[in-house]
C-alpha positions in Angstrom: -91.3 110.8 57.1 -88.6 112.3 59.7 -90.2 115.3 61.5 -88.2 118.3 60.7 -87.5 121.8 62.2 -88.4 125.2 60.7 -88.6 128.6 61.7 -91.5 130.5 61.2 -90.3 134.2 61.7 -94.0 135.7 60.2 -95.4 133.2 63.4 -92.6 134.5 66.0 -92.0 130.5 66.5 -89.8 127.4 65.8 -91.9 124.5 64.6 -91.5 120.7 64.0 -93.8 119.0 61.4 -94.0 115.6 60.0 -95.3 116.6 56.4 -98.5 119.5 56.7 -98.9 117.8 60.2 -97.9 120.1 62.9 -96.3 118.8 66.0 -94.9 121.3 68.1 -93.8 124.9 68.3 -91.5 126.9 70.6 -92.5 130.3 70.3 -90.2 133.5 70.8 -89.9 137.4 71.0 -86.9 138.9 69.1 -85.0 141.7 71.2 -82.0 142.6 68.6 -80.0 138.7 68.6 -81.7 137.8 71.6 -84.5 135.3 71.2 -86.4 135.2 73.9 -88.3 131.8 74.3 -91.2 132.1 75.7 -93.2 128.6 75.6 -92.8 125.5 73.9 -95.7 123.2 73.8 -95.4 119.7 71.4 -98.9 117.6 70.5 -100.2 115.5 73.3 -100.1 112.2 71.4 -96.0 112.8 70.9 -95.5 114.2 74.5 -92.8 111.7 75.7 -91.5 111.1 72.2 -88.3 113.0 72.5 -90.0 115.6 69.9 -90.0 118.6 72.4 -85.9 117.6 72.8 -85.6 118.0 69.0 -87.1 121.2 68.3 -85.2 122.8 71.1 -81.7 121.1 69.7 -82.5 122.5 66.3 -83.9 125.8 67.4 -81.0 126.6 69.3 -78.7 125.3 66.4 -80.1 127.6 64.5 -79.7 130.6 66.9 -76.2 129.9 67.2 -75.6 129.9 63.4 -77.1 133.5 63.0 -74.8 134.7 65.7 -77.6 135.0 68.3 -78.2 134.4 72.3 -81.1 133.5 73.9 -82.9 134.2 77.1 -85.0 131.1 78.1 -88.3 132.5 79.3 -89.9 129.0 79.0 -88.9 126.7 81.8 -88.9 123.5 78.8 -86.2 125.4 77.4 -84.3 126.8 80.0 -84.4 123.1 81.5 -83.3 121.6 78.3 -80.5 124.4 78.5 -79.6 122.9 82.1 -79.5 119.7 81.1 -77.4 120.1 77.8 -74.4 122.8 78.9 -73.2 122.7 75.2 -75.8 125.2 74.9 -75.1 127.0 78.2 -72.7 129.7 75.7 -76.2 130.6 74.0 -77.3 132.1 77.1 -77.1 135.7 77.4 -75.8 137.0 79.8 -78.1 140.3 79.7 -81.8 139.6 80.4 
């Protein structure tokens, strides 16, 4: 099964499962449309499997189809954010 990517609004989180399995979560704060990320953490036994890349891709896919901005708290996600600058537009510009 492919892992997929949900959000979990009643969690304040983004997660990626494969199946009931739980794999990783980046969790946020809502201000208004800013999500605020504030840590991303992915399974130990997937750490280096690209899974952490995913759920920030997705997340952030998803705050840019509601309209949103973020404010990357976490340093996974603000690096992620550094590394991709596709997703640099996502970033508000009011912290």
């Amino acid at each position: 099964m492919e892992p997929t990517v949900t959000d979990a609004p009643q969690d304040s989180r983004y997660e990626i499962r494969d199946g009931d399995r739980l794999l990783g979560i980046a969790a946020y704060e809502l201000r208004g449309s800013q999500v605020v990320f504030t840590h991303t953490e992915v399974d130990d036994d997937e750490e280096h499997s690209g899974l952490g890349s995913r759920l920030v891709r997705a997340a952030l896919d998803d705050v840019r189809g509601k309209g949103g901005t973020v404010v990357p708290h976490c340093s996974f996600v603000r690096g992620w954010i550094e590394r991709h600058p596709e997703y640099r537009d996502l970033v508000a510009t009011e912290q």
